[in-house]
N, C-alpha and C positions, 0 to 999 in steps of 0.2 A: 504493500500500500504506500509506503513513504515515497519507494521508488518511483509509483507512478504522479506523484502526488510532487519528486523533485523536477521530471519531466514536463509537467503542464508547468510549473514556475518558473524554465529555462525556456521553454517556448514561448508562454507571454512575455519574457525577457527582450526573447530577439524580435517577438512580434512589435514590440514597445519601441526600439530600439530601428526596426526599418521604420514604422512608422511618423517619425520626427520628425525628419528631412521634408514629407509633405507636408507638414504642419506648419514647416518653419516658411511660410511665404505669405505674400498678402492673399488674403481673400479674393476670390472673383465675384462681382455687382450681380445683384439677382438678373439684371438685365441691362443691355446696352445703352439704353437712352431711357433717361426718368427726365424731361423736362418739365421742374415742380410746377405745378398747377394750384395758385392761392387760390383760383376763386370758385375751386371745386374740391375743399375737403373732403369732400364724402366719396372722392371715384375720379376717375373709374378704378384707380388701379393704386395701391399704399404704398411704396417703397423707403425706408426710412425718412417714415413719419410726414411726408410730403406725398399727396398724392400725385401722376403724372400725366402731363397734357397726353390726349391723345395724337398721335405721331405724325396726324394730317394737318393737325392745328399749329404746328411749329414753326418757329418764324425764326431767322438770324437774329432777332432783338434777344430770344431767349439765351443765345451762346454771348452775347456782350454784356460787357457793365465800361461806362464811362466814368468812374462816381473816382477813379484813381489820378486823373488828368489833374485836378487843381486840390491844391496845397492846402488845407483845414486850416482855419483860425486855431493858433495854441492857445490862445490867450482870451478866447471868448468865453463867458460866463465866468468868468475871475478864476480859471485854472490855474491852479498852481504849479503846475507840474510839468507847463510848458510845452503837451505833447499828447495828441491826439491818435488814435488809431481808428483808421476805417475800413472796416470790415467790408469784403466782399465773400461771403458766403453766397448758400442758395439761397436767401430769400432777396437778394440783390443781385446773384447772376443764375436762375434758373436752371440753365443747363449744366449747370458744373457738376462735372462727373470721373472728369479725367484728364486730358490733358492740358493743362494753362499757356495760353501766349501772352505776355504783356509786354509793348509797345512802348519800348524808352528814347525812341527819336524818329522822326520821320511817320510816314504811315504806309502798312500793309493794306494792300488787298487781301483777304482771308475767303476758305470755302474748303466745304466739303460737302461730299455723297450721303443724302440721309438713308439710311436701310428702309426696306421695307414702304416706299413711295415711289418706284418705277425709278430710281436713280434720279431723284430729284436732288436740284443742287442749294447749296446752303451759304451766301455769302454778302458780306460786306466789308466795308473798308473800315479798319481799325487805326485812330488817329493817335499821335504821341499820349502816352497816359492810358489808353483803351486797353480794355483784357476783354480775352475770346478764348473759349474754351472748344476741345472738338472733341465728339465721343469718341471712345476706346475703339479703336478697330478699323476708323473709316477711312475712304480714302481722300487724303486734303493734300491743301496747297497754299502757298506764301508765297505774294511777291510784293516787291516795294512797287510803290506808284507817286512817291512824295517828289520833288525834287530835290531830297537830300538823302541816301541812301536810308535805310532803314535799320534800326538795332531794336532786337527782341530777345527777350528771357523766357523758354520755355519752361516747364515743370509739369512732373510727369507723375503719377499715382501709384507708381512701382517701383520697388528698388533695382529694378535690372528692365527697363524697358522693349528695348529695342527699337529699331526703326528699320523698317523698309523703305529704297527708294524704289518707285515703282518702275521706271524705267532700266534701271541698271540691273534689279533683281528679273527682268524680263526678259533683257535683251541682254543683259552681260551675264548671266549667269553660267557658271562653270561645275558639270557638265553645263552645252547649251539646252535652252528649251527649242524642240527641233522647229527650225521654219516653217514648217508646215504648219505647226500646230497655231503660232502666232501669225501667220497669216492666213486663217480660217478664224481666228477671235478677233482681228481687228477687220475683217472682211478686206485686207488689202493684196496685193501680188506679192508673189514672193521676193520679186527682187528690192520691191521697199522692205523688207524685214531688214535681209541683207544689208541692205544701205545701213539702216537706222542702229542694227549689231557691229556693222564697220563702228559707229562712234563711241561703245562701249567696251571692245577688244582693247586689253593693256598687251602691253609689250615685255 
């Protein structure tokens, strides 16, 4: 009896023991896109504690907050302390969920693909000061449009993100992804593959 009994305590051991490593990482979101919905508590759908718009109702105003662009009075209402903090959470930027851009000179064009709407596209112009957030997973894009180049701080929801580009992961990737295959998804000839893999082959 002992014996069997040191057997199940070695095995929950090692069960304990593989088990950790998956433990040890962030969580993944009940769902990709929760844009908080104030003026429907009750629905359609709860996800920490903020109900979320329905996915047809969502606007690029939900992924912005502007409220970071101008400088707080420290000193308003007899502060002592000299120093204001202004939060942007969800109930100031709705869609935050994952990953941050905040806009410290110049201004970006921003967008991305919303899931689940026919590859509807998601975009506005984020000015010096402006934060945009873009759900986990999609695919987006940045470019400057200011006439002074552009500087942004992104911030990311995981300790190891990653990032795909989507062109280099398409066309440069090593093994290749066969021509054919990418000229049958982008409905093009082959020899534009060709071309467009010429500008991603390293030497």
């Amino acid at each position: 009896m002992a014996k069997h009994q040191l057997t199940a305590t070695v095995l929950l051991a090692v069960l304990l023991a593989l088990a950790a490593p998956s433990l040890a990482r962030d969580p993944d979101m009940l769902q990709d896109i929760c844009v908080a919905d104030y003026s429907s508590l009750d629905g359609p759908l709860r996800v920490n504690g903020y109900p979320c718009k329905r996915i047809s109702n969502v606007t690029a105003e939900d992924f912005f907050y502007g409220g970071l662009a101008t400088a707080a009075d420290v000193y308003a209402g007899g502060n002592p302390m000299g120093s204001v903090v202004t939060p942007a959470g969800a109930d100031k930027l709705p869609g935050l969920n994952t990953e941050m851009l905040l806009v410290l000179q110049g201004a970006l064009e921003v967008g991305f693909v919303l899931p689940g709407t026919a590859n509807r596209l998601i975009t506005r112009t984020v000015p010096t000061g402006g934060a945009f957030v873009f759900p986990r997973g999609t695919v987006h894009y940045e470019r400057s449009v200011g006439e002074s180049p552009a500087v942004a701080v992104s911030a990311f929801d995981s300790q190891s993100p990653g990032t795909v580009v989507v062109g280099d992961a398409l066309f440069g990737a090593a093994p290749a992804v066969p021509t054919e295959v990418l000229a049958r998804a982008f409905l093009v000839d082959v020899g534009v593959v060709e071309k467009i893999k010429s500008k991603f082959q390293t030497n």
